[in-house]
VOGU-3710 file (C-alpha; in Angstrom, 3 decimals, decimal comma):
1> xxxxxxxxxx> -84,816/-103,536/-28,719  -88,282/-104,732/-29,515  -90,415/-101,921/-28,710  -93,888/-103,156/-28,607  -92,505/-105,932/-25,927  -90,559/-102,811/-24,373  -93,790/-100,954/-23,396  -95,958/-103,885/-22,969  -93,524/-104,887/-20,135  -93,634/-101,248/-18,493
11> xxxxxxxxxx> -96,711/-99,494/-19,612  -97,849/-100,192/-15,954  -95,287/-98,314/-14,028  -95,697/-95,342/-16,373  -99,629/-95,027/-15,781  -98,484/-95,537/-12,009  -96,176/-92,589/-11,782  -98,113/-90,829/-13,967  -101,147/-91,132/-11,048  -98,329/-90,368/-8,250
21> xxxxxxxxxx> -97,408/-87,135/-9,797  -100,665/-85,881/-10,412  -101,766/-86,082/-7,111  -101,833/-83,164/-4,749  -101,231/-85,135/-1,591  -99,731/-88,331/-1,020  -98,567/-90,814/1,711  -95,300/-91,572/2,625  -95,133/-94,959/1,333  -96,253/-93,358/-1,958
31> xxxxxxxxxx> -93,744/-90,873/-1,976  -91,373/-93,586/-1,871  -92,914/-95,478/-4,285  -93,159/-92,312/-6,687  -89,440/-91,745/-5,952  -88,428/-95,647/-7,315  -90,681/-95,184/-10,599  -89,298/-91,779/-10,895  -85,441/-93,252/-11,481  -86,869/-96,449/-13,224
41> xxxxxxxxxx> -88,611/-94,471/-16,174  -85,628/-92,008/-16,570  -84,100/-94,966/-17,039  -86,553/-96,491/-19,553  -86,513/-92,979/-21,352  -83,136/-93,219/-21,704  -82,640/-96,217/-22,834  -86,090/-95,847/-25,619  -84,007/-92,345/-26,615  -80,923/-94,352/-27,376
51> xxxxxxxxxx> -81,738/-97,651/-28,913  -85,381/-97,069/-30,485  -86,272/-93,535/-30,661  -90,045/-93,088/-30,767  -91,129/-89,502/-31,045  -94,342/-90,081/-29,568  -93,534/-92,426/-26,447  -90,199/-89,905/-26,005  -92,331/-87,069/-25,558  -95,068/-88,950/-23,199
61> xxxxxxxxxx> -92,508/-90,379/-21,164  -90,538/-87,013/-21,171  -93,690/-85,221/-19,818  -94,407/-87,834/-17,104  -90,653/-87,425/-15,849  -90,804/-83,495/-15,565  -94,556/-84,006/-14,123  -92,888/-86,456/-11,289  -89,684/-84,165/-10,440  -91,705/-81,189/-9,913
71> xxxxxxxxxx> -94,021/-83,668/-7,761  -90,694/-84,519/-5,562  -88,749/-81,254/-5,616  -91,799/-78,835/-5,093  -91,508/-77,245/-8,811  -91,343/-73,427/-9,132  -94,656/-72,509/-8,921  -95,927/-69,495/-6,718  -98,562/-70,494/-4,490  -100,545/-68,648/-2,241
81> xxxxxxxxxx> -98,849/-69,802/0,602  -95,936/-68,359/-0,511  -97,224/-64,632/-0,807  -99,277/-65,502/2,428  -95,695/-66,025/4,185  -94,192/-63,351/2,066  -96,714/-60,953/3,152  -96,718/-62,163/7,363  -93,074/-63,247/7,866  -90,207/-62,631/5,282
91> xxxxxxxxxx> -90,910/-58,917/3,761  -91,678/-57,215/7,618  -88,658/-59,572/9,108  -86,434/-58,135/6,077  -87,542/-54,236/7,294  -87,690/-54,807/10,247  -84,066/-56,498/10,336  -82,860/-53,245/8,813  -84,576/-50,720/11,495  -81,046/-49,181/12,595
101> xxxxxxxxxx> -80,597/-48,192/9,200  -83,702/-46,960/7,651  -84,470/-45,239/10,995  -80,935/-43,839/11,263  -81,750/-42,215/7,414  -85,155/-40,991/8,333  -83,952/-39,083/11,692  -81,108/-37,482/9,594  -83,346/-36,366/6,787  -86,015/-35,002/9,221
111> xxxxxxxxxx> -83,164/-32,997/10,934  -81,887/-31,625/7,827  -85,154/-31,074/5,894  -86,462/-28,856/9,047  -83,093/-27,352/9,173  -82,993/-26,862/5,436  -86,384/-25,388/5,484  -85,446/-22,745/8,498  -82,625/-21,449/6,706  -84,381/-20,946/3,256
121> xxxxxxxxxx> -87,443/-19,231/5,098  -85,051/-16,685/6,587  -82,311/-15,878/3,989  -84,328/-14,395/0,996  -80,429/-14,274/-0,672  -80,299/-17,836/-0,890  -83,959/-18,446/-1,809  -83,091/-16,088/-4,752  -79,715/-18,380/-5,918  -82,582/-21,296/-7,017
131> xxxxxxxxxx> -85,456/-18,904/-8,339  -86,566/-15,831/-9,168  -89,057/-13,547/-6,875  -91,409/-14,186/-9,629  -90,766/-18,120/-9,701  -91,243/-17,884/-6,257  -94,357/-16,569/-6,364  -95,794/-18,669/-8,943  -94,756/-21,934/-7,106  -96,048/-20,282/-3,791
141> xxxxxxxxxx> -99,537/-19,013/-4,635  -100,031/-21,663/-7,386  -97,321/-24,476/-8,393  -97,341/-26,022/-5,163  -101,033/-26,658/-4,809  -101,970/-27,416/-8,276  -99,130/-29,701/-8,458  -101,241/-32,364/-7,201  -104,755/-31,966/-8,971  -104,039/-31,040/-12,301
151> xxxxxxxxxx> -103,490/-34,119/-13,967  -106,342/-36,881/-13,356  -106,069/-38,955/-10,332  -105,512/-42,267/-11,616  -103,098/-40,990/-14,314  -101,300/-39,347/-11,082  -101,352/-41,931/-8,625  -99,289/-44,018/-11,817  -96,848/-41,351/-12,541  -95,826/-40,928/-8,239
161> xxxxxxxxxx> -96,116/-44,337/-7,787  -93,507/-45,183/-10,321  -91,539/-42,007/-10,018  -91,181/-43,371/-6,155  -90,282/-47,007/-7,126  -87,693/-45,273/-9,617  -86,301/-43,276/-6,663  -86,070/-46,566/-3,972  -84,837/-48,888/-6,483  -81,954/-46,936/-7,612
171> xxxxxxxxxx> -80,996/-46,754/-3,568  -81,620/-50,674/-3,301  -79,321/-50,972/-6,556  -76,750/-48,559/-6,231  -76,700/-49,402/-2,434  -73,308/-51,647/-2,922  -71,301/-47,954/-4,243  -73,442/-45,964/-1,212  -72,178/-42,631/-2,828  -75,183/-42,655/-5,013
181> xxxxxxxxxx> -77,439/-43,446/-2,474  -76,437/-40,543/-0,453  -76,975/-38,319/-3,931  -80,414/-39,766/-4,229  -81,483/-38,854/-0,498  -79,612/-35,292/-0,857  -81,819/-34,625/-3,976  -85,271/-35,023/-2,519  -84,068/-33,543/0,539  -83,168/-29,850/-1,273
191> xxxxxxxxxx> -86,852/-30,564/-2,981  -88,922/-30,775/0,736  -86,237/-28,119/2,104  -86,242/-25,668/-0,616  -90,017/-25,824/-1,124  -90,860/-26,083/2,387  -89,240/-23,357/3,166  -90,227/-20,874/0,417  -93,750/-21,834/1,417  -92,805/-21,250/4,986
201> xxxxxxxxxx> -91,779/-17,960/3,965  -94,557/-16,857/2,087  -97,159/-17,259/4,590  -98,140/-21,035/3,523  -96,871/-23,028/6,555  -100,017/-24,527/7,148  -100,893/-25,479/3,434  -97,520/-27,207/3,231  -97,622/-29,541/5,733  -101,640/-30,160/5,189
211> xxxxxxxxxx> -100,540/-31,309/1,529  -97,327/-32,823/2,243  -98,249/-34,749/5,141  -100,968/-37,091/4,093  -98,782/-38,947/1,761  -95,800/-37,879/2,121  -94,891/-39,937/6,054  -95,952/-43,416/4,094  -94,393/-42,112/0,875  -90,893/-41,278/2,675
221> xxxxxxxxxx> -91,009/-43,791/5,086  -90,688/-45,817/2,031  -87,747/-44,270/0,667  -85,496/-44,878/3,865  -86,228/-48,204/3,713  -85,045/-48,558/0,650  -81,900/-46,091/1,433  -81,072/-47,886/4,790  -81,425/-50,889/3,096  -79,074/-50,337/0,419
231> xxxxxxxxxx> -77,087/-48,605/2,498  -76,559/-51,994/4,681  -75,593/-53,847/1,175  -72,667/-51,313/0,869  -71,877/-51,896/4,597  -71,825/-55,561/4,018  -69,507/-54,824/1,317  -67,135/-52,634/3,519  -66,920/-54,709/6,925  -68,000/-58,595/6,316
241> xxxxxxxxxx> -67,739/-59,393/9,579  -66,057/-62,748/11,123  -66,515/-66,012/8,790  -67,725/-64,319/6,201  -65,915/-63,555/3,067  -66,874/-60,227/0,995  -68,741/-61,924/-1,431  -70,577/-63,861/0,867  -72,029/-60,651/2,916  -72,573/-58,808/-0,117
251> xxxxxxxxxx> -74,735/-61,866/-1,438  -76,794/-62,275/1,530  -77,846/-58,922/1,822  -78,231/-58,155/-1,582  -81,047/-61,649/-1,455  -82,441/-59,744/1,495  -83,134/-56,300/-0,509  -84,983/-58,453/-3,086  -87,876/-58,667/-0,636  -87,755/-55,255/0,744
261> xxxxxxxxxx> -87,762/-54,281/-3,190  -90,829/-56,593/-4,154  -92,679/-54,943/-0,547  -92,120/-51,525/-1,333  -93,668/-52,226/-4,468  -97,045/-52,559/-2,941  -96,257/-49,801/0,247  -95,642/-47,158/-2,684  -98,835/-47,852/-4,459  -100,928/-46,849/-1,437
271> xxxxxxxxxx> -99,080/-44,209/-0,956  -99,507/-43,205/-4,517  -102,958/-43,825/-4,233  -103,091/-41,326/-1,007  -101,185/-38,344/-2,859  -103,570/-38,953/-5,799  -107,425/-39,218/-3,998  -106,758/-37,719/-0,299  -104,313/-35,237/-0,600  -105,522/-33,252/-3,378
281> xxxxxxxxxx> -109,738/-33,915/-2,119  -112,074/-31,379/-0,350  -111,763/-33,509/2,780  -110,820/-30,988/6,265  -107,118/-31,073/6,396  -107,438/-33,269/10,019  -108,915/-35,840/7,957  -106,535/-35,787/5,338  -103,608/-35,865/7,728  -105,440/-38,359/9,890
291> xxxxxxxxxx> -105,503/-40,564/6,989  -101,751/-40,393/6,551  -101,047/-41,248/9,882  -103,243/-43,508/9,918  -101,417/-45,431/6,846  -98,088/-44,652/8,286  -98,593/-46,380/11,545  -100,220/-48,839/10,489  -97,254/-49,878/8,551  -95,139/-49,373/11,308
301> xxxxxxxxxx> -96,851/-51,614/13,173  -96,901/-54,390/10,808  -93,271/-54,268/10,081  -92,896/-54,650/14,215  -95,411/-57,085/15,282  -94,730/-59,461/11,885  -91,127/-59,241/11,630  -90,746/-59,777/15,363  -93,108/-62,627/15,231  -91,203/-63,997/12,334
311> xxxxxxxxxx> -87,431/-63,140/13,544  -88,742/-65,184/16,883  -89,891/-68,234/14,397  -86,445/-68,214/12,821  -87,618/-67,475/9,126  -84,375/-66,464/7,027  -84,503/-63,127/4,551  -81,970/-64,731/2,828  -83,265/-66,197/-0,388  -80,346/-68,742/-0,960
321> xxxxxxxxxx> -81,727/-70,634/2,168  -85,015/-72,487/2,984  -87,268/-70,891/5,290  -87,356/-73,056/8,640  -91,143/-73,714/8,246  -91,452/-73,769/5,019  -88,965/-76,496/4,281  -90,791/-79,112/6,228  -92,484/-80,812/3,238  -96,281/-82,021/3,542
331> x> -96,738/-86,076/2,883
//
């Protein structure tokens, strides 16, 4: 092959696709046209790679051809369209998809904790089988409230943020075996019932549920996503359902916790932030619970209004599909 006569006679398409590619938006006779010199260079490269290897004119053809197929397939990278749509449709549509389940955990914890929390109050016998009248005390008159100011706030708002994220990851990953999921929920619920009710019975009702509450209905609300969530991976698991093989099920809702994972993320950071500034402040106890419900409903309603706005547009949780708006590609 005579190289110099080689480039000579294609130099021009090269520059040409190299012009396509870099363009942000293009017409459709152009995308055509991008498409043809797309195949002809990988040709050329091919051919230059096998017959008259040229480091230089490898590499520069080499970068024009991964330039032009991440011009025509979309390429990888995250846009801000993308976390626009994951924000509005796919992370509320994948919540709110799941409301049978998260809201099926939160009314059985509820039940339980208050339950929990009645029959510690009253039986000093078994408040005494978890701690000692002087443990008791201790976390009564001091434990409980100082839990939440003695470290600084930013340093705090870190360590219950990630403790949290800790907690509703290991019910979005152990969601497939469900037994662990129902160990994670059973553990936070002795925590609220055992320390509700000690507090309860020591006089303290109303300085547990002015500290608790601020944080904890976003904080919690959180969690049962994440167990009802899991908990439908397992179910997936269990019954398929018609035309649908295990693996299949398990896969599409296992794509679909990916997004309730990456959106819990950001719901347990202002919840963190809430437990760290609010709940601990000087601010009337009202306010602080005001706050709290504030938060709380307003993610409530986002998860309803977005994912039924999305579920009505057709968008897909599943991440092994294209999104039915998003696919349509922009010429």
């Amino acid at each position: 092959m005579d190289l110099d006569a080689y480039v000579a006679e294609h130099a021009g398409e090269w520059r040409r696709l190299e012009q396509l590619a870099s363009r942000r938006r293009l017409r459709a006779a152009e995308v055509d046209e991008m498409i043809a010199l797309y195949q002809r260079t990988g040709t050329h490269l091919s051919a230059i790679r096998s017959r008259a290897a040229d480091p230089a004119l490898v590499a520069r053809l080499s970068r024009i051809v991964l330039t032009a197929r991440g011009a025509i397939t979309g390429g990888g990278a995250l846009s801000w369209s993308q976390v626009g749509q994951f924000f509005t449709a796919t992370f509320p549509l994948a919540v709110f998809q799941a409301w049978r389940w998260w809201c099926a955990v939160a009314t059985s914890f509820t039940v339980l904790s208050f339950g929990l929390m009645w029959y510690v109050a009253s039986h000093p016998d078994f408040q005494h089988a978890f701690l000692t009248d002087d443990q008791i005390q201790q976390l009564v008159n001091t434990d409980f409230v100082s839990y939440y100011s003695e470290h600084a706030a930013q340093n705090f708002a870190l360590h219950v943020w990630t403790n949290n994220a800790l907690i509703s990851a290991l019910c979005l990953a152990s969601g497939v075996l469900v037994i662990p999921v129902f160990l994670a929920l059973a553990y936070n619920l002795l925590n609220v019932g055992l320390d509700g009710g000690l507090m309860i019975a020591g006089g303290r009702t109303d300085v547990f549920f002015g500290l608790i509450l601020p944080h904890g209905l976003l904080e919690l609300t959180a969690v049962f996503v994440a167990a009802g969530v899991g908990l439908r991976i397992g179910w997936a698991w269990i019954a398929p359902g018609p035309l649908r093989s295990r693996g299949q099920a398990l896969g599409a809702a296992a794509r679909s916790a990916m997004l309730v994972a990456l959106g819990l993320v950001v719901v347990l950071a202002v919840s963190g932030l809430i437990e760290a500034f609010v709940t601990p402040s000087g601010l009337p106890t009202p306010v602080r619970i005001g706050i709290g419900v504030l938060a709380w409903g307003g993610f409530l309603t986002y998860v309803v209004a977005f994912g039924s706005r999305a579920r009505n547009r057709r968008y897909s949780t599943d991440l092994g599909e294209e999104f039915t708006e998003a696919a349509v590609p922009t010429v």
